[in-house]
Residue, then its C-alpha position, 0 to 999 in steps of 0.5 A: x491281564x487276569x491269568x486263569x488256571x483251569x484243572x481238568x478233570x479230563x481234557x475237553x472233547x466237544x465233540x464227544x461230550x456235552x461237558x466237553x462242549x460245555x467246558x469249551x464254550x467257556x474257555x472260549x468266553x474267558x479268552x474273549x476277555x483277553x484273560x490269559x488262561x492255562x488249562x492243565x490237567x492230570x489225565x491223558x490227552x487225547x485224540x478227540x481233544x479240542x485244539x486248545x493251542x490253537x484257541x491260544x491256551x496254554x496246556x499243561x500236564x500235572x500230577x497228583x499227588x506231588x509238590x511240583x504242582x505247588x512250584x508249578x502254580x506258585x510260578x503262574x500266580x493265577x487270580x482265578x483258579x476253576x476246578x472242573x468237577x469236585x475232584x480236582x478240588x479235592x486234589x489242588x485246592x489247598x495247594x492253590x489256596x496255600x500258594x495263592x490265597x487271594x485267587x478266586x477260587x470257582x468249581x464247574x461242578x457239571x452235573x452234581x455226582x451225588x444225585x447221579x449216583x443216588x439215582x443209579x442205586x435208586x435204579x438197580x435197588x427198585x428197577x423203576x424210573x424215579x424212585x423216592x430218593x430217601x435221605x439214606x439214598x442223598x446223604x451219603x459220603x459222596x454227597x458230603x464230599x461234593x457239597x464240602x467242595x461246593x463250601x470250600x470255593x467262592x462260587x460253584x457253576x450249577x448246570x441245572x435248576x433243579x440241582x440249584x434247588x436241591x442244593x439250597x432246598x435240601x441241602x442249605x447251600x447258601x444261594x450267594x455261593x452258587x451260579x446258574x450257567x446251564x447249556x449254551x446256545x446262540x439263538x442267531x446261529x441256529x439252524x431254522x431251515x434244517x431238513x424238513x420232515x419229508x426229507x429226514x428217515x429213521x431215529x438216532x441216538x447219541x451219547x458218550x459210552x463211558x457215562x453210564x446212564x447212555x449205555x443203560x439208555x442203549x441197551x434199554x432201547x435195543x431191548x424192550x423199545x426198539x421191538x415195539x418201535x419195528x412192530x409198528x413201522x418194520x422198515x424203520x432204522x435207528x442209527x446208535x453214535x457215541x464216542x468210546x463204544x465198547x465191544x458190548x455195545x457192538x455186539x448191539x448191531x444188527x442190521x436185520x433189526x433195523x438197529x445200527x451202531x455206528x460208533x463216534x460220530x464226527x459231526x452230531x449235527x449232520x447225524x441229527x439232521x439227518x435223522x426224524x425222531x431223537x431218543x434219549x430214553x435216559x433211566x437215570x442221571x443228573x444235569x443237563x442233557x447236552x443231546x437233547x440240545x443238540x436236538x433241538x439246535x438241529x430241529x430234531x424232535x425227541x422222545x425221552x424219559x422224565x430225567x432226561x427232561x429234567x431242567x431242559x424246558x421249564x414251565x415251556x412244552x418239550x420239543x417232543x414227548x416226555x414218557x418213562x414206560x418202554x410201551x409209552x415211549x415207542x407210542x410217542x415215537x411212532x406217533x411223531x415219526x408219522x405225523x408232519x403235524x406234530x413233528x413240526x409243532x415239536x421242531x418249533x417248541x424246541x427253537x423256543x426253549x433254546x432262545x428262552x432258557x439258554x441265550x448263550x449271550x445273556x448267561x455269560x454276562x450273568x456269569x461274568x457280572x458275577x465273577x467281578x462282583x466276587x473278585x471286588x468284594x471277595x474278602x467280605x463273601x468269605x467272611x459270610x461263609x464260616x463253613x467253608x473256611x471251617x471246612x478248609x481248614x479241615x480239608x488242609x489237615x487231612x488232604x495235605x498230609x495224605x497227599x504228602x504221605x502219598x509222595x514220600x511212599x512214591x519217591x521211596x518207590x513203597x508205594x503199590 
């Protein structure tokens, strides 16, 4: 039987995140395998945590920074080790690979932080939608670790194709360490007879308030959007959800406005459905976005920025409009919240894309077809990449004794 570890970064909430539900859905394809997977991670548990006991996955807490992990994964033996986000690579790599060197080693990279991180402070630098991103902007130290991680492993799982580009265009990753797995949906599931036009009222909103790109997206809509919105259709509502609102969130609630913040939502499907028009005016970010999908899953139309759509449709129409100025997006929102015509030619483009770009069934072969390429002929595909083992042998030279440094100050209780 293959034994799995998975190292989170944080426990998976789906219903709070789309890296949640992502992480979730692939658990779910490893157990259909009959792997036996434990997931362990250093943070804390959570109320909105998915039941993974149920799904029989084995949890576990670990620590940073000390050598129980070393006892802990030398005991479990694990042929496939998947790090969630380069950090927890960063942290357990060269413990997994001095415990076990043979484990496969994958990093779920979930969106690429660099180019997240990039466009925020292309943002608060040019306050403009799609800023040039320079190369001082691209390779910064941030950039260096994350690509370093993606070198370090036999494969990185890359949620968007557009971030696949950046990473072999731009920065020379070889396409042979990379994985296209984005969003994921089973077409025979969707939801082809949800509400109707007619029956559906007001805009909602949907994003976890601890990533930031959602919060600025809110303040944005309140702020210079929503008035136009109102100015246009005065009865209209817009309902704000999002696990994790923070006070300055709240504080966003004004009934009198028309513009509700509810807090987290405990079914994003029966809100969507519920509502006629989705916005997503998103003014910075990376990957894939999981709202729009569910959007789109519940035949929601939605109005968003030129990043939200990034690596959503392709060369497909959008299930929607795409449009990066305050006065634009209101235009477009206005027009598909009145107009059955267009609503519905939005609804049905975005079943298209679901079925076209994320067939759950087709990904999942593709990466598992993958994974068992790699474990029958992984020595050869690490001899094909001298950087990476370069880079490992580096990382084991530095980390290691920091980490170890990092130890011996906490059991002499020197540390701050």
């Amino acid at each position: 039987m293959t034994k799995l570890l998975v190292i989170g970064y944080v426990w998976p909430e789906p219903s709070s995140s789309a890296a949640g539900a992502h992480m979730l859905s692939m658990l779910e394809l490893f157990n259909a395998q009959g792997w036996q997977i434990t997931f362990a991670s250093p943070a804390q548990r959570t109320e909105h945590m998915a039941d993974l006991d149920n799904l029989g996955i084995h949890c576990a807490d670990i620590e940073l920074n000390s050598s129980c992990f070393d006892q802990f994964v030398e005991q479990l033996r694990p042929q496939i080790v998947l790090f969630d986000r380069f950090m927890m690579e960063e942290q357990f790599g060269w413990r997994v690979e001095k415990a076990c060197p043979g484990a496969l080693r994958i990093l779920d990279t979930e969106d690429l932080f660099c180019l997240r991180h990039a466009r925020h402070e292309a943002f608060k630098k040019h306050g403009t939608l799609n800023p040039a991103l320079t190369q001082s902007l691209l390779f910064t130290e941030l950039a260096q670790r994350e690509i370093a991680s993606i070198l370090r492993c036999d494969l990185a799982l890359v949620i968007s194709e557009v971030e696949m580009q950046l990473l072999t265009n731009l920065f020379g990753v070889n396409p042979a360490l990379l994985q296209y797995y984005p969003l994921l949906v089973a077409p025979e599931h969707l939801n082809t007879s949800a509400p109707p036009f007619a029956q559906r009222h007001g805009f909602v909103s949907i994003g976890n308030f601890r990533h930031p790109p959602n919060w600025d997206a809110v303040r944005w809509l309140k702020e210079a959007i929503w008035p136009l919105i109102r100015r246009d259709l005065p009865q209209a509502e817009c309902h704000i959800y999002g696990a994790y609102t923070p006070p300055k969130a709240t504080a966003l609630h004004n009934p009198q406005q028309g513009f509700y913040v509810q807090g987290w939502a405990p079914s994003v499907a029966t809100v969507m459905q519920q509502a006629r028009v989705n916005l997503a005016p998103l003014r910075f970010g990376a990957g894939l976005k999981g709202k729009l999908a569910d959007a789109m899953s519940c035949g929601t139309p939605s109005v968003t920025t030129s990043i939200g759509a990034e690596g959503m449709h392709g060369k497909l129409p959008f299930a929607g409009a795409v449009a990066d100025s305050a006065e634009e997006i209101a235009h477009r929102a206005v027009q598909l919240y009145r107009d059955a015509g267009q609503w519905q030619q939005a609804q049905e483009r975005g079943y298209a894309i679901l079925r076209q770009r994320f067939d759950k069934q087709q990904h999942n072969h593709n990466l598992l077809t993958k994974i068992q390429r790699l474990r029958e002929q992984l020595d050869q595909h690490r001899l094909n990449n001298f950087t990476g083992a370069m880079l490992r042998h580096h990382l084991h030279k530095s980390t290691q004794y920091m980490s170890q440094w990092i130890e011996a100050k906490n059991k002499n209780g020197t540390a701050n």
